[in-house]
SETORVEX-644713 format. One record per residue (C-alpha): chain; x, y, z; residue in one letter. Coordinates in steps of 0.05 Angstrom, whole numbers, plus 5000, padded with zeros to 4 digits. Layout:
BEGIN
{chain->A; X->X; Y->Y; Z->Z; res->A}
...
This chain:
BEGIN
{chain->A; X->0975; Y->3808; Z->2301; res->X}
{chain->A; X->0996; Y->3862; Z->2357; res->X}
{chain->A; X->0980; Y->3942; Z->2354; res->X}
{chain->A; X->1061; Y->3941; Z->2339; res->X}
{chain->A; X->1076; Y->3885; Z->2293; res->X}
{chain->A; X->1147; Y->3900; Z->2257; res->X}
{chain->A; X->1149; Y->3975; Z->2293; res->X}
{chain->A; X->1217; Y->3993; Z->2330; res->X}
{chain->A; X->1214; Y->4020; Z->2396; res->X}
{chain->A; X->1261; Y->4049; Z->2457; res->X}
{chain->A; X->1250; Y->4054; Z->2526; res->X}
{chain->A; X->1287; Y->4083; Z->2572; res->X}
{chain->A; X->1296; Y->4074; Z->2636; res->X}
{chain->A; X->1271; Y->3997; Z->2628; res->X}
{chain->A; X->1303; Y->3960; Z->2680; res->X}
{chain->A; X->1247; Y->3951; Z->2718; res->X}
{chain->A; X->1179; Y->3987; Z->2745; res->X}
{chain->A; X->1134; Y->4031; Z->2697; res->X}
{chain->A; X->1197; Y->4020; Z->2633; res->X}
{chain->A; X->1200; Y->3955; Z->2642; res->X}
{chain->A; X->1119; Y->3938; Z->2638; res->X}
{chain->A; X->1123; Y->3986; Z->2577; res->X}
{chain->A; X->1172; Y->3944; Z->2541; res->X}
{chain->A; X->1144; Y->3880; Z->2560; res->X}
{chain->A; X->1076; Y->3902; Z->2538; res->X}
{chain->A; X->1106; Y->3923; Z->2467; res->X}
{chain->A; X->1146; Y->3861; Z->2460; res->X}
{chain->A; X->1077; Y->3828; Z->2469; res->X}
{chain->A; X->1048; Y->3875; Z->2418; res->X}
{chain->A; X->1091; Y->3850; Z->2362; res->X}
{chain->A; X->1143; Y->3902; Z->2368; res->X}
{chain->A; X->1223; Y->3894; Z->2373; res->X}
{chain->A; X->1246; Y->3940; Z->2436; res->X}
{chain->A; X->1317; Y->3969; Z->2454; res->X}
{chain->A; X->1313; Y->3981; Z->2529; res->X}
{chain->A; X->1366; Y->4022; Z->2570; res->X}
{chain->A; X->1388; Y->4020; Z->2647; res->X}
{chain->A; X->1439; Y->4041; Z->2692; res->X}
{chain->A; X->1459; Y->3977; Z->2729; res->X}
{chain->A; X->1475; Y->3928; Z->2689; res->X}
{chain->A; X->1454; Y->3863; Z->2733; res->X}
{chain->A; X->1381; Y->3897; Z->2730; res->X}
{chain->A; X->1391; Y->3912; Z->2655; res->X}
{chain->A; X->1405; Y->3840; Z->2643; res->X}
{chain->A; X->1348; Y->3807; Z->2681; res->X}
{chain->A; X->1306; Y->3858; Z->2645; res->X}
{chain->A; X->1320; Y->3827; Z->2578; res->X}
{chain->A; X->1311; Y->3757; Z->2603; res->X}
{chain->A; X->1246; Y->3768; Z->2628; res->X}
{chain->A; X->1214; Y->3801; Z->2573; res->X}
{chain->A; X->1252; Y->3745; Z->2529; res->X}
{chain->A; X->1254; Y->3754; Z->2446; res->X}
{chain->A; X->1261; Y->3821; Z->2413; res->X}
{chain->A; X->1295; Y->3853; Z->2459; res->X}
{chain->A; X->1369; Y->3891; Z->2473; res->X}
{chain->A; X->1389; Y->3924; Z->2526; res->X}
{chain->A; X->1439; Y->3983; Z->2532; res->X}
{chain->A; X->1471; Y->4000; Z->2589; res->X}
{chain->A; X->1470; Y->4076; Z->2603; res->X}
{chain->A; X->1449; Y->4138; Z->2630; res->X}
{chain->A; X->1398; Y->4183; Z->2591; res->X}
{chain->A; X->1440; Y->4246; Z->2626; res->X}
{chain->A; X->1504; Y->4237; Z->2593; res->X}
{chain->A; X->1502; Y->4254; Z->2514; res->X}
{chain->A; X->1549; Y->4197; Z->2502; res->X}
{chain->A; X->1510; Y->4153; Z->2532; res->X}
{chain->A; X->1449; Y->4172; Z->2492; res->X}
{chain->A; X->1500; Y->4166; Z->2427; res->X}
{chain->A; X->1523; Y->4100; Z->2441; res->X}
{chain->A; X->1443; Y->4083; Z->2444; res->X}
{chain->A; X->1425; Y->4112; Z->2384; res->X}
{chain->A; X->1493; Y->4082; Z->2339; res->X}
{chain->A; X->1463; Y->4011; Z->2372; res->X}
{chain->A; X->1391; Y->4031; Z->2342; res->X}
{chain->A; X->1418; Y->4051; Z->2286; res->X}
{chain->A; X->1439; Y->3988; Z->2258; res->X}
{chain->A; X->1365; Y->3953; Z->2263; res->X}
{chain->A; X->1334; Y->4017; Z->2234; res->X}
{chain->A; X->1284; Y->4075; Z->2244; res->X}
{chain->A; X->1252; Y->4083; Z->2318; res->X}
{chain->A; X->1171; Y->4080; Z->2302; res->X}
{chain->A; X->1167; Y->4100; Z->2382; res->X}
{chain->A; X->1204; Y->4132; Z->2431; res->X}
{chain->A; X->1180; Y->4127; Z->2506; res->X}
{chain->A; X->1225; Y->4167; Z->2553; res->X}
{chain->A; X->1215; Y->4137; Z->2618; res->X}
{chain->A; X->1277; Y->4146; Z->2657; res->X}
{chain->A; X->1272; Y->4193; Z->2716; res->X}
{chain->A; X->1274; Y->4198; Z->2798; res->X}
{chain->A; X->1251; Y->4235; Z->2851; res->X}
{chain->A; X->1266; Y->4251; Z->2927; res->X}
{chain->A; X->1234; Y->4296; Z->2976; res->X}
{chain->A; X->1271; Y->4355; Z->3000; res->X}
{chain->A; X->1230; Y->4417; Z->3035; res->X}
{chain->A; X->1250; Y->4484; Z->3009; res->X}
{chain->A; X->1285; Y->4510; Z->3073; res->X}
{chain->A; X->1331; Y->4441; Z->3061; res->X}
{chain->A; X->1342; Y->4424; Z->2998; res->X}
{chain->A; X->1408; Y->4427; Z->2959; res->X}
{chain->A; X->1449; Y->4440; Z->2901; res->X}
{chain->A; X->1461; Y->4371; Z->2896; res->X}
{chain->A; X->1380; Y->4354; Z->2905; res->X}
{chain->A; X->1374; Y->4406; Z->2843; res->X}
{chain->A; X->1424; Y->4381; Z->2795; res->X}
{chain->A; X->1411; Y->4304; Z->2808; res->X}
{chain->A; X->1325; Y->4314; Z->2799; res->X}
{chain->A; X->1337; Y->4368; Z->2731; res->X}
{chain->A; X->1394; Y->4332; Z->2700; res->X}
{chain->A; X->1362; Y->4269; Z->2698; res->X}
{chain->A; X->1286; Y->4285; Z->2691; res->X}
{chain->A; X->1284; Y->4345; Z->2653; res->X}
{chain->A; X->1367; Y->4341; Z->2609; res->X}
{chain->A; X->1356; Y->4275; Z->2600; res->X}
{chain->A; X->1286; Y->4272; Z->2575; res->X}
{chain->A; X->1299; Y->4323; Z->2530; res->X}
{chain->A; X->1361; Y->4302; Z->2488; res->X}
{chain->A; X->1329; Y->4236; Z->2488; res->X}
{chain->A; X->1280; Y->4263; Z->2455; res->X}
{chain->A; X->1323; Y->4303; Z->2415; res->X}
{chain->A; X->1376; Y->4251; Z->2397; res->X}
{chain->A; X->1317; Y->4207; Z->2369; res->X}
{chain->A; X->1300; Y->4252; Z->2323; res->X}
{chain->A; X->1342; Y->4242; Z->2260; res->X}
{chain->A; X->1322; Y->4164; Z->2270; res->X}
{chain->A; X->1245; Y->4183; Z->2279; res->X}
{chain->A; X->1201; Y->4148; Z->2231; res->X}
{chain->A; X->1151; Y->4212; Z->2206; res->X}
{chain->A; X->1083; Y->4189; Z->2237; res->X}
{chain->A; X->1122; Y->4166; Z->2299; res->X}
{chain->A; X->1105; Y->4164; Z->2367; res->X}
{chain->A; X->1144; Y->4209; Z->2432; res->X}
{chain->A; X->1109; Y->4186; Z->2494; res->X}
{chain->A; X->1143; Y->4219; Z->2566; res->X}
{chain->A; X->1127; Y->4197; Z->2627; res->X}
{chain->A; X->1103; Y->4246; Z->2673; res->X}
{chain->A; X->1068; Y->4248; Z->2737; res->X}
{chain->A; X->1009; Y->4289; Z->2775; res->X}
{chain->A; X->1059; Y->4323; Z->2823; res->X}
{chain->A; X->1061; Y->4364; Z->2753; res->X}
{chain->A; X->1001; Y->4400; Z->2770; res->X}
{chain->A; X->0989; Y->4382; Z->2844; res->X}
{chain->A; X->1030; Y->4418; Z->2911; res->X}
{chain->A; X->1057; Y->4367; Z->2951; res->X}
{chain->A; X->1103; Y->4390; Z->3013; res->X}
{chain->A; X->1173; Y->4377; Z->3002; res->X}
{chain->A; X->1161; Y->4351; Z->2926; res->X}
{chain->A; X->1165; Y->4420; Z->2903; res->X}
{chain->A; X->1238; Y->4397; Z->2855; res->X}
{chain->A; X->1206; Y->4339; Z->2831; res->X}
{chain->A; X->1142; Y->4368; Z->2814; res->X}
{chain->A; X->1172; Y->4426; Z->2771; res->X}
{chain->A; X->1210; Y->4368; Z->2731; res->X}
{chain->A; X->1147; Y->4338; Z->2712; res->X}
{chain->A; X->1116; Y->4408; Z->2690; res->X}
{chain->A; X->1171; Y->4418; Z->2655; res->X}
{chain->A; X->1157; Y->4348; Z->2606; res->X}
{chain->A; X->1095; Y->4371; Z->2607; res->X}
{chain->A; X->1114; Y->4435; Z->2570; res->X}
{chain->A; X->1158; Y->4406; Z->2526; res->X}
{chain->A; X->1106; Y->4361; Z->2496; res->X}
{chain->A; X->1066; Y->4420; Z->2486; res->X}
{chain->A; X->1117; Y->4446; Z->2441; res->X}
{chain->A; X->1141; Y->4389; Z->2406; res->X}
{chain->A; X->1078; Y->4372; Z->2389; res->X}
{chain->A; X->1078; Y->4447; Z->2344; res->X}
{chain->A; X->1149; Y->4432; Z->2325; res->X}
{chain->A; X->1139; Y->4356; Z->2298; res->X}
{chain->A; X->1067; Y->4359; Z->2270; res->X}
{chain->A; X->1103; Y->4374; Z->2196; res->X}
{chain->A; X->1128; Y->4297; Z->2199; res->X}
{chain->A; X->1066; Y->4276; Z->2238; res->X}
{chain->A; X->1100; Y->4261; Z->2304; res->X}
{chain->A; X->1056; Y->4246; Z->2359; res->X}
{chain->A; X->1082; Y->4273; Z->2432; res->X}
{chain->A; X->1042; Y->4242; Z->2490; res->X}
{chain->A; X->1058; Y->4253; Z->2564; res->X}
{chain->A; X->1030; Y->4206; Z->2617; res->X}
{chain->A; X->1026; Y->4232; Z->2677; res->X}
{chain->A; X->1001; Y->4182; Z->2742; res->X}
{chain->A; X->0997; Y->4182; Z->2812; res->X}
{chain->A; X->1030; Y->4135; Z->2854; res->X}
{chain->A; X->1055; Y->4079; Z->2825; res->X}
{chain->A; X->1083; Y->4019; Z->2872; res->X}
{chain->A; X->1159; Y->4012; Z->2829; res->X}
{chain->A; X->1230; Y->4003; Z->2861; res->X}
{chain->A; X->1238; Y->4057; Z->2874; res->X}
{chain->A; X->1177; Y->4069; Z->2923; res->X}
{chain->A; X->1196; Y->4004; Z->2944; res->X}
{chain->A; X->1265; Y->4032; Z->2972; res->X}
{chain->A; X->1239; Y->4090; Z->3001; res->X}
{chain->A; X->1214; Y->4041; Z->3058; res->X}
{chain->A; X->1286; Y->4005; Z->3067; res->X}
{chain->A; X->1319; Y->4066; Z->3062; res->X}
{chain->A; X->1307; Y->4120; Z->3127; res->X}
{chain->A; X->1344; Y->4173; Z->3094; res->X}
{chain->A; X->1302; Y->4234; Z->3090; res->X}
{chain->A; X->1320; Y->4248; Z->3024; res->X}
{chain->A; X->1283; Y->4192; Z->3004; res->X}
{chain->A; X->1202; Y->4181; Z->3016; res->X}
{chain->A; X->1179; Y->4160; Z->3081; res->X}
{chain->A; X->1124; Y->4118; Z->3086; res->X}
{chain->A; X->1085; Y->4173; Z->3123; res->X}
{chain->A; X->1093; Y->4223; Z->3057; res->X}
{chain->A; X->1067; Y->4169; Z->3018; res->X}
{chain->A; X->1003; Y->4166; Z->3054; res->X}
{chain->A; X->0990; Y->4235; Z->3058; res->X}
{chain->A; X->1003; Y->4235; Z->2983; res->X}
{chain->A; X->0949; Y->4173; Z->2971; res->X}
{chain->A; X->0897; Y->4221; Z->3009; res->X}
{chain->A; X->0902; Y->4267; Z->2964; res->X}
{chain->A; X->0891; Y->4230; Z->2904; res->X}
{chain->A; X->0829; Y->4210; Z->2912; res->X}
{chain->A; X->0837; Y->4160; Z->2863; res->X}
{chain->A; X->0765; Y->4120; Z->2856; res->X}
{chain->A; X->0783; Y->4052; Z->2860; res->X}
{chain->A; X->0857; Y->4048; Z->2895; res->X}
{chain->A; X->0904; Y->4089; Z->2923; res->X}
{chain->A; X->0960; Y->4061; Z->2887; res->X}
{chain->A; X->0966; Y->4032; Z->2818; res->X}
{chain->A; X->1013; Y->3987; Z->2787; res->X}
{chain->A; X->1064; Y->3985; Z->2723; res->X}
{chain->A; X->1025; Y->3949; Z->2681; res->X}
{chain->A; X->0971; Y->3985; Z->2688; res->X}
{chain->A; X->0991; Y->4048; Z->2650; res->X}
{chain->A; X->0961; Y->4045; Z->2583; res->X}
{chain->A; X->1018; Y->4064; Z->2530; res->X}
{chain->A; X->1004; Y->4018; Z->2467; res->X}
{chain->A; X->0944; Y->4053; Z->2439; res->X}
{chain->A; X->0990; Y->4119; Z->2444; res->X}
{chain->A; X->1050; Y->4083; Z->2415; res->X}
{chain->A; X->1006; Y->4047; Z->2362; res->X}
{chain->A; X->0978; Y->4084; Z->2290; res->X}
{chain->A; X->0911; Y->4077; Z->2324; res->X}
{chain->A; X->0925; Y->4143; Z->2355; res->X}
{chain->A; X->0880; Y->4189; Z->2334; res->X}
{chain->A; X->0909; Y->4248; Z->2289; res->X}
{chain->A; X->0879; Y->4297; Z->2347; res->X}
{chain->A; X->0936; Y->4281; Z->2386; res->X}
{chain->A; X->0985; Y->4311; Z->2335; res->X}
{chain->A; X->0959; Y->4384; Z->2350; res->X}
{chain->A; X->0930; Y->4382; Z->2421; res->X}
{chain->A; X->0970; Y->4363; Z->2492; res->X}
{chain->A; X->0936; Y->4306; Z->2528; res->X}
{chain->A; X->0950; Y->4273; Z->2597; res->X}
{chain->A; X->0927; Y->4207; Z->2614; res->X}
{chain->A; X->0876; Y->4196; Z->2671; res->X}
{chain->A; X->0907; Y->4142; Z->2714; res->X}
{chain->A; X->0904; Y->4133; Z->2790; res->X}
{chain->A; X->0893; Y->4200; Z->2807; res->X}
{chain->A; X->0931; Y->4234; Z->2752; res->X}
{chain->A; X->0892; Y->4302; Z->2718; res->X}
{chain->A; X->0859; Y->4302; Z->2638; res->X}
{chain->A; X->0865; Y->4370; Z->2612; res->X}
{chain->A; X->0869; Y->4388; Z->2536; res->X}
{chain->A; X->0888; Y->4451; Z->2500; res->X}
């Protein structure tokens, strides 16, 4: 019997890459997943793939309605036990350049969206639940031009800080992973794509020196390690102090 067996879950941002190793992973951990997505051909082949216990639902975690048309289709299997916001992008854009448009796109998805996922959850939370964000080390590290993105990811790192003092009454855990570089789509398209917006290969090289990651410079979906996080193995620490999880390069620090 999985770490999950009969527990409810949600990702977001599932269609493929980090999301959609997550929900695979709790599928395979006994756990019945709703998954959301944008594009609905990617949403689809996501749901195939992982095979039973799974539904997606098409949507985007920065429009409200979206997120309530999630959580009404939730709703009718029952409480959420765990509640991984995933869903999130990034582009480099050097402070002399960047844009309004650079702004709005990185905030209103990484930072508005994460939160009234979050936040939307809550009234279908299962007390002793599990929040788990996805985060990244450009949270604490200066990379040029990633200045936007970076202050996204400290941002969901501050928010789990304080959820974790505003939830511990109902014993919700709130987890943020943050790793380095992780080969997904969307690194994947920053090599087909020359726009400068998006990342050249060259910025992704100087970003692998700087990791110093041990044993690779880049690290894969499945290897970040939610289900002990998700799971009630979780150790009741994590209800009162922030942690990060050490993966390819990413930072460990407590409070």
């Amino acid at each position: 019997m999985g770490k999950l067996h009969g527990k409810v879950a949600v990702v977001t941002g599932a269609s493929t890459g980090i999301g959609f190793a997550i929900a695979k992973r709790f599928v395979d951990e006994g756990a019945f997943v709703f998954i959301t997505g944008r594009r609905q051909e990617e949403l689809g082949e996501a749901v195939k793939a992982i095979g039973s216990n799974v539904v997606g639902v098409r949507g985007d975690v920065s429009k409200l309605q979206d997120l309530d048309r999630l959580y009404e289709t939730v709703k009718a299997k029952g409480k959420i036990d765990v509640l991984v916001a995933n869903a999130g992008t990034g582009e480099f854009a050097p402070l002399a350049g960047l844009t309004e448009e650079h702004f709005d796109k990185l905030f209103d998805l990484n930072v508005k969206g994460t939160l009234f996922t979050v936040q939307k959850a809550l009234t279908l939370m299962n007390d002793g639940g599990s929040i788990i964000l996805i985060g990244s080390v450009a949270s604490v590290k200066g990379t040029s031009a990633f200045g936007t993105y970076g202050a996204t990811k400290a941002a969901v790192r501050n928010l789990v800080r304080t959820w974790t003092m505003e939830l511990k009454d109902r014993r919700i855990r709130s987890n943020v992973l943050s790793p380095g570089p992780i080969k997904t789509p969307l690194w994947k398209d920053s090599h087909r794509n020359p726009s400068p917006r998006w990342w050249p290969p060259f910025r992704w090289d100087a970003w692998e020196s700087r990791t110093k990651s041990p044993r690779q410079r880049f690290s894969w979906p499945q290897t970040i390690q939610v289900s002990s996080r998700a799971s009630n193995c979780s150790s009741m620490v994590d209800e009162v102090k922030f942690d990060q999880l050490k993966r390819s390069g990413a930072v460990n620090t407590r409070r």
